[in-house]
LUMBADREN-475957 format. One record per residue (C-alpha): residue in one letter; x, y, z. Coordinates in steps of 0.02 Angstrom, whole numbers, plus 32768, in hexadecimal, padded with zeros to 4 digits. Example, Ala and Ser with C-alpha at 12.3 -4.5 7.8 and 13.67 -1.06 7.14 Angstrom:
BEGIN
r A | xx 8267 | yy 7F1F | zz 8186;
r S | xx 82AC | yy 7FCB | zz 8165;
***
This chain:
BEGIN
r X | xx 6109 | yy 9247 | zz 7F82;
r X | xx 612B | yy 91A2 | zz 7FFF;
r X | xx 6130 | yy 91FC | zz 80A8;
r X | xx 6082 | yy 924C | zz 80E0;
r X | xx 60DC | yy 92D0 | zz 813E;
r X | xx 6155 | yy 92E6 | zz 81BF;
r X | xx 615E | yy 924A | zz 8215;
r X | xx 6206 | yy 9214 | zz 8287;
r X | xx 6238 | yy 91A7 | zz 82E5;
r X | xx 61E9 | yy 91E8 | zz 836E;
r X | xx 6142 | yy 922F | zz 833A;
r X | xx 60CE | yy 9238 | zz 83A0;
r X | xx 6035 | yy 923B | zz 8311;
r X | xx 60A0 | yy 9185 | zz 82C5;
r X | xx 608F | yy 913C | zz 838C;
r X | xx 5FD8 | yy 9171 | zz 8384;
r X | xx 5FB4 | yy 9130 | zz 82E7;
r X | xx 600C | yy 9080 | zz 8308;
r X | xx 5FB7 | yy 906C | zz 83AC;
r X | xx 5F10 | yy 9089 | zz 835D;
r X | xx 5F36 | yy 9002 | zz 82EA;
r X | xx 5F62 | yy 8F8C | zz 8377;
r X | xx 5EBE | yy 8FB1 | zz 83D8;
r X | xx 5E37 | yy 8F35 | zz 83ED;
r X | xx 5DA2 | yy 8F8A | zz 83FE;
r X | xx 5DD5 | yy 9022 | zz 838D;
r X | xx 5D66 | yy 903F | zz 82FD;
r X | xx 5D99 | yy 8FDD | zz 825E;
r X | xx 5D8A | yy 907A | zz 81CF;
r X | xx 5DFA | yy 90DE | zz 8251;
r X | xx 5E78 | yy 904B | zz 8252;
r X | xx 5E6F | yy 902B | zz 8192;
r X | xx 5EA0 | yy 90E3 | zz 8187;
r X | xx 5F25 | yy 90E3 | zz 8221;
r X | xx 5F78 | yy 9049 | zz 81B8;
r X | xx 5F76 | yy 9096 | zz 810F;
r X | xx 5FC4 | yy 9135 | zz 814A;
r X | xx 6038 | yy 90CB | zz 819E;
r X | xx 6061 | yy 9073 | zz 8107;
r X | xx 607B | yy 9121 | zz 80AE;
r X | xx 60FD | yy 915F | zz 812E;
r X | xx 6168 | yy 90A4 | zz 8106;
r X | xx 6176 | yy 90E6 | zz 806A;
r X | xx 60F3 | yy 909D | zz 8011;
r X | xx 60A9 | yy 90E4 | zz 7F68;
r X | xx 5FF0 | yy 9115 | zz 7F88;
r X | xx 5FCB | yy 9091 | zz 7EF4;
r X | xx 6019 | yy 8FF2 | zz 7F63;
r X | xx 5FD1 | yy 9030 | zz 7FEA;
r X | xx 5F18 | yy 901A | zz 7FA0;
r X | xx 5F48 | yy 8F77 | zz 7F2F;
r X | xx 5F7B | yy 8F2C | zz 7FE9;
r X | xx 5EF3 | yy 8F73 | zz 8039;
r X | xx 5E72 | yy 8F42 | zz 7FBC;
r X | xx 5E46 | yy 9010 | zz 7FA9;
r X | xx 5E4E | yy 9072 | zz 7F12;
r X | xx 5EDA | yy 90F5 | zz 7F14;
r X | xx 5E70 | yy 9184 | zz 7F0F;
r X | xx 5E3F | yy 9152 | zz 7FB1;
r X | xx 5ED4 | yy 9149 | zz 7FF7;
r X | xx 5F14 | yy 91F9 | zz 7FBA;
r X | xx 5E77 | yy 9245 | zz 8006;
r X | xx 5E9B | yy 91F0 | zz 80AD;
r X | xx 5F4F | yy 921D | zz 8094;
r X | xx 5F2D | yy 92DF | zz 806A;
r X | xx 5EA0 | yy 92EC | zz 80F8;
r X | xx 5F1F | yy 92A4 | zz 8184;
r X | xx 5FA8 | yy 9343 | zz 8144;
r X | xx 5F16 | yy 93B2 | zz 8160;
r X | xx 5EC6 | yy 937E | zz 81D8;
r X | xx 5F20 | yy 9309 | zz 824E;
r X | xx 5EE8 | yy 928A | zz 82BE;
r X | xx 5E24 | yy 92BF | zz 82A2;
r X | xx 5E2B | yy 928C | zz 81F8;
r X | xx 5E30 | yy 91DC | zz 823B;
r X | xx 5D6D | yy 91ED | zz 8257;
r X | xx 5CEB | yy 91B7 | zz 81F5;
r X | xx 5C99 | yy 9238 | zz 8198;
r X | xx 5BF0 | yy 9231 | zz 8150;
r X | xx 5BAE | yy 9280 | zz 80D3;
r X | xx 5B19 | yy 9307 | zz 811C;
r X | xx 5A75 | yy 92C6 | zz 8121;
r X | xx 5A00 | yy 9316 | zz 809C;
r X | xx 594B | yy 9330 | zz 80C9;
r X | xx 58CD | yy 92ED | zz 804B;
r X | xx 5889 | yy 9385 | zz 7FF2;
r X | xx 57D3 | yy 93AA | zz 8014;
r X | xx 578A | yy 93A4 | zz 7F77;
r X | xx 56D3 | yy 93BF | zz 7F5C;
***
């Protein structure tokens, strides 16, 4: 699978994710993720696309598969919840 969905020539969600790469205040995971997926949609095998990016592949199929789902918002960062210390004793 090389293309992460239905990106043309004139795709609105490719011109969004190239001009987050080219901002210079934008947040550097969200970039790292706008310029894998970017990658992806050249045609780029999710395995090239983490040797060149210095990520392991799982990583990029994860970002790959939450951008189909989810669009644009799975640019964010997302943290895993906080867990409250159990009150023991």
């Amino acid at each position: 699978m090389s293309r992460i969905s239905q990106f043309s020539e004139a795709s609105d969600e490719r011109q969004i994710l190239e001009g987050l790469v080219r901002q210079r205040k934008a947040n550097g995971l969200v970039v790292r993720r706008a310029n894998a997926l970017l990658l992806l949609d050249d045609g780029m095998s999710a395995s090239d696309v983490g040797r060149v990016l210095y990520l392991d592949v799982e990583t990029i199929r994860l970002w790959r598969s939450r951008f189909v789902s989810e669009g644009r918002a799975s640019l964010e960062m997302k943290l895993p919840s906080a867990r409250r210390p159990s009150d023991a004793g």
